[in-house]
Each structure stands twice: as C-alpha cells, then as structure tokens.
C-alpha positions in Angstrom: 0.0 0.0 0.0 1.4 3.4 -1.0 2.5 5.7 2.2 0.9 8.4 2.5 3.6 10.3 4.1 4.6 13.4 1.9 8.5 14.1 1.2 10.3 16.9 3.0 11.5 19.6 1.0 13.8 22.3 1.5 13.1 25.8 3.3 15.2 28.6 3.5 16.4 29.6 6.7 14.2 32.2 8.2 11.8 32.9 11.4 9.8 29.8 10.0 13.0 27.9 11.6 13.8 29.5 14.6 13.5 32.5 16.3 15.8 32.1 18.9 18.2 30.2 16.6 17.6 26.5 17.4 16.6 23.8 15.0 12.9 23.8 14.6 10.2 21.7 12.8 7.1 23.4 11.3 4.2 21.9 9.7 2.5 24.2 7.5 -0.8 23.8 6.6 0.0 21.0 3.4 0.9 18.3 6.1 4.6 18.8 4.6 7.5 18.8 7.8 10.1 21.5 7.0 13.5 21.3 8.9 15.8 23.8 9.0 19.3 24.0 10.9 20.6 27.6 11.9 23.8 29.1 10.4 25.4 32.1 11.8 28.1 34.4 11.2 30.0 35.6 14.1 31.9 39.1 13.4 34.9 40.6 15.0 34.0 44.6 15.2 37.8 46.8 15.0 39.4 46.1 11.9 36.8 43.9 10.7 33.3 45.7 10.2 35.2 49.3 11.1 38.1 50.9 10.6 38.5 52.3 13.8 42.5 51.6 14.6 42.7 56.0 14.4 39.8 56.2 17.0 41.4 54.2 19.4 44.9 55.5 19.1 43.4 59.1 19.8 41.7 57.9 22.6 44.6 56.0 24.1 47.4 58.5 23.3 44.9 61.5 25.2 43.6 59.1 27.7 48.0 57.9 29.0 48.9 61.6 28.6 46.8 62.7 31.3 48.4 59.4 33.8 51.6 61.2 32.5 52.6 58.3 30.5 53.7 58.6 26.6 53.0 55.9 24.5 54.2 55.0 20.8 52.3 54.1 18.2 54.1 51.0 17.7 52.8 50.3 21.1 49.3 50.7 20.4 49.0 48.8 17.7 51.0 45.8 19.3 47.9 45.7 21.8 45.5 46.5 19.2 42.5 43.9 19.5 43.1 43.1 23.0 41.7 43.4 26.3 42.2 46.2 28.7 42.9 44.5 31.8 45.6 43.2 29.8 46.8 46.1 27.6 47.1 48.6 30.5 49.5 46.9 33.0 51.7 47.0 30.7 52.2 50.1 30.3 51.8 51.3 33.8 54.6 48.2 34.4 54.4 45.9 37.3 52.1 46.5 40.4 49.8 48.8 39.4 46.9 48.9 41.2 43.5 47.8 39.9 41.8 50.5 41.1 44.3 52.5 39.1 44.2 50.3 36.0 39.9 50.5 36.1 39.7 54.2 36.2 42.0 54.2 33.1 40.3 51.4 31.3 37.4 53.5 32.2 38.4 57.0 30.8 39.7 55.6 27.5 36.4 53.9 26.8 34.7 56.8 27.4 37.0 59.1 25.5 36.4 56.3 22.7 33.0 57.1 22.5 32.8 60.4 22.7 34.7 60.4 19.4 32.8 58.0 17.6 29.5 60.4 18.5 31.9 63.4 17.0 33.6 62.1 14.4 31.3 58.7 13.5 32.8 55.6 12.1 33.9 54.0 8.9 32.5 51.1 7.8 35.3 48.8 6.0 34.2 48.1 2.3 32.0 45.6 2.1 30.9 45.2 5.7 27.4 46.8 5.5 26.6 45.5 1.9 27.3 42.0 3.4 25.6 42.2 6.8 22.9 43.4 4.9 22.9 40.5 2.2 23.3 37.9 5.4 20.2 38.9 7.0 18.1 38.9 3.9 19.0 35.5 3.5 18.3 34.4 6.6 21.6 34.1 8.6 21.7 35.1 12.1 24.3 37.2 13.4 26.5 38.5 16.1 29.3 40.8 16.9 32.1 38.6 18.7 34.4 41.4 20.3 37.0 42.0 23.0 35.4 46.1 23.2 33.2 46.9 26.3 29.2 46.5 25.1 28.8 50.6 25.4 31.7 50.8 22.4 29.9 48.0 20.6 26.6 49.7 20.6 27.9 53.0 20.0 29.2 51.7 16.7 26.6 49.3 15.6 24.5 52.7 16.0 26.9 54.9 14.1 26.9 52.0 11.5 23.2 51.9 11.4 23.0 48.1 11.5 22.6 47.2 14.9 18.8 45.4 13.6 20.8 43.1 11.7 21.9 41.4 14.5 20.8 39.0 17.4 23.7 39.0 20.5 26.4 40.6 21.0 29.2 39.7 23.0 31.6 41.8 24.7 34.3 42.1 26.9 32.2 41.8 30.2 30.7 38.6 29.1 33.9 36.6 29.0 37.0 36.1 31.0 39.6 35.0 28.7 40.3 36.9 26.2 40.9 35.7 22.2 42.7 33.3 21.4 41.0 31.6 23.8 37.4 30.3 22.1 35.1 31.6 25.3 34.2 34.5 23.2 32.4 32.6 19.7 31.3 29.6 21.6 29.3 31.8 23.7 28.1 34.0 20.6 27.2 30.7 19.1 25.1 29.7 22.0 22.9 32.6 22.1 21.7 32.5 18.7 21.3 28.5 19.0 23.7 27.4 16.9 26.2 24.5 16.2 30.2 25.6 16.5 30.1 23.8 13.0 27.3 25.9 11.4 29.2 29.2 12.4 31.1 31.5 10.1 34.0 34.1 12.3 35.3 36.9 10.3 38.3 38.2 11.7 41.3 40.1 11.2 43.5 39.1 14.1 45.3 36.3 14.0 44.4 35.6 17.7 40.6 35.8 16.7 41.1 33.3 14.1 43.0 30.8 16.2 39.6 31.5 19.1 37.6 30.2 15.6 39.4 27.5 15.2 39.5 26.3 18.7 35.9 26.4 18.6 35.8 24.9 15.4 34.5 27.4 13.7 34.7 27.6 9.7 36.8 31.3 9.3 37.3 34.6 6.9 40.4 36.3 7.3 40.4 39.9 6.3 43.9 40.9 5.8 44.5 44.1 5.1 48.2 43.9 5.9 50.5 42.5 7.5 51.7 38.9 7.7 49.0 36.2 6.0 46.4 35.3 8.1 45.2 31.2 8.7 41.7 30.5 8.1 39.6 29.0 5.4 39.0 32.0 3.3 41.5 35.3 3.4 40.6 38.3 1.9 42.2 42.0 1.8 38.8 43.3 2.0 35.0 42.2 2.6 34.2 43.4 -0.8 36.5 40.5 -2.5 34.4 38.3 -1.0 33.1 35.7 -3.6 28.9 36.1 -3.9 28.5 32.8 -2.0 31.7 32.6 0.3 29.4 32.2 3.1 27.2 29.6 1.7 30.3 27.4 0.2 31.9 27.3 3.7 28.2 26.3 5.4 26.0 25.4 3.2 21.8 24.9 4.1 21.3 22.1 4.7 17.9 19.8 6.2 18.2 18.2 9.3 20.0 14.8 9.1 22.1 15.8 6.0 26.2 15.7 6.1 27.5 19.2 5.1 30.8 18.6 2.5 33.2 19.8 4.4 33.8 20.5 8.0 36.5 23.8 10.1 39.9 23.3 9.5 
C-alpha cells in the first residue's frame, strides 16, 4: 500500500525555523514537515566591520597623557585587539593597582566614545553590503568582540546596522580573552547554533585561532601584514566571492552531512 507520508523539502532559513536560533520543525498547513538548521556568522567589530584603529589610538594616546605616561604608536598597535585588563598593566609596568588600571580602562572607553558620537565611524568596504545580504538571506548574526558592550553599541548605532543582528558579546561577558574560544562559543550559544554551522570573520590572527578552537569555519580579512590562517583570506570584505558564506556552510535539512567540516 502506498504511504501516505509526503516528502520533505527544503526551506530557506528564516523565522519559519527558529526565532531564537535553534533547529525547529514546522508543519504548514499541506501536512509537509520543513527542517531547517541555523547558520550564523560571528563578526569581529575593530578592523573587521570598522576601521577604527585611528579612534582608538586618539583615545589612548589622550587618555595615557593625562596618567603622565607617553605611549608609541608602535605600542598601540602591538595591543591592538586586545583586552584592557591586559593592555594597561603593561604600560603602567608591574604592580599597578586595579583601582588604578579600572579608572584608566574606564576613561579611555569613554574618551572612545565620545569620538565616535563626533567624528562617527567608517565602515570597512564591504561590511554593511554583506551584513545586509546575510540577513536577507536568513543568517543570524552577532558581533564577537573583546570592546566593552557601550563601544559595541555606539558603533553598531553609528553604523546603522545594529537590527541586523541578534547578540552581542563583549568584553564583560567573558573572562579569557581571544585566542581563547570563550568569546564565539558563547556567541554561538545565544543565537542557537552548532560551533560547526558558524562563520568568524576576523582580522587578528588571535581571533582566528579563538575560531578555530571552537571549530568554527573562518574569513580572514587581511588588510596587511603577515598572512592570516583561516579558510577563506581576503584583503577586503568586498572581494568576497557572492556565495563565500554559503560554500563554507551550506543549508542544509536536518540529518544531512555538510561537505566539508572547520579546518
């Protein structure tokens, strides 16, 4: 006797499959069952969606000359990408006092900001145009950064794309710092999704290493400097191949084996 079961068929990924990012089964009114898996894209925020290496030398230089301290630019951008608790003790040198290295941390941030909101921020070519393309096709997304949440938001805002994306994770939601994976694996669990489904775009070397500890597919985005290690390298978002994201994770139906896995 024939089955009466319909086949599944593909869906694109969308709120139909998740809202909150985990695998969900709908059954539209035709009896069919749709499955969808979530794929995400996880993006590193200084030097990846912005070019804001200038803002932050500003705000560093001003923010050390009032501690008295002088620092060179080839200092900065040694530390560049890094945490605070870990950039500052160095250059206040050994034993400086929390209290000392917080009010700091604290000023520069807010120095950061305050030129952001005067001078705004420029996008890196590419970035919007591809956030923008992501979302319409129904990948979720999150900004994976070692910057306080206020910075984050501040430039999401200035960017004008802060709808486009579900979580963000900043520095006060982790305690080790990139390399260390902490950062994307917990970006990946609050928009639901496998550490295999997930897409980093970085351009750090220590980010990309964090991606592929978590084993996360990567993009490098080198702009200079020595060549990055990740699955895809570009010198700019805007080389990226149309359907770079969807070679590296493709959609796929519950069940399925993608054709390749992170490196």
């Amino acid at each position: 006797m024939p089955s009466s079961r319909q086949p599944r068929r593909k869906c694109r990924q969308s709120a139909v499959c998740s809202k909150r990012g985990r695998p969900k089964r709908n059954r539209p009114d035709d009896g069919e069952l749709h499955v969808c898996v979530v794929r995400a894209v996880l993006w590193d925020m200084d030097g990846t969606l912005v070019d804001s290496e200038e803002l932050h030398w500003r705000a560093w230089r001003e923010t050390m000359a009032d501690e008295g301290i002088s620092i060179t630019y080839d200092q900065f951008l040694s530390s560049f990408g890094q945490r605070n608790d870990s950039i500052i003790p160095l250059w206040l040198g050994a034993g400086a006092a929390p209290e000392r290295v917080r009010k700091i941390e604290m000023a520069k941030e807010d120095r950061f900001r305050r030129v952001v909101r005067d001078a705004g921020v420029l996008p890196l070519p590419g970035a919007v145009a591809w956030v923008n393309r992501l979302s319409e096709n129904g990948w979720l997304q999150a900004v994976a950064s070692s910057a306080p949440c206020a910075n984050v938001e501040a430039v999401l805002g200035e960017m004008g794309t802060a709808r486009y994306f579900q979580a963000i994770v900043s520095a006060e939601d982790v305690r080790r710092g990139k390399p260390d994976p902490e950062v994307f694996l917990l970006a990946a669990s609050r928009l639901g999704a496998l550490p295999d489904r997930c897409i980093v775009v970085e351009d750090a070397a220590a980010g990309l290493e964090g991606a592929r500890r978590a084993g996360m597919f990567r993009i490098g985005v080198n702009r200079s400097g020595p060549r990055l290690a990740a699955d895809v390298v570009v010198a700019s978002l805007d080389q990226l191949e149309a359907h770079a994201f969807d070679h590296l994770v493709p959609l796929r139906q519950e069940g399925k084996e993608d054709s390749g896995s992170p490196s």
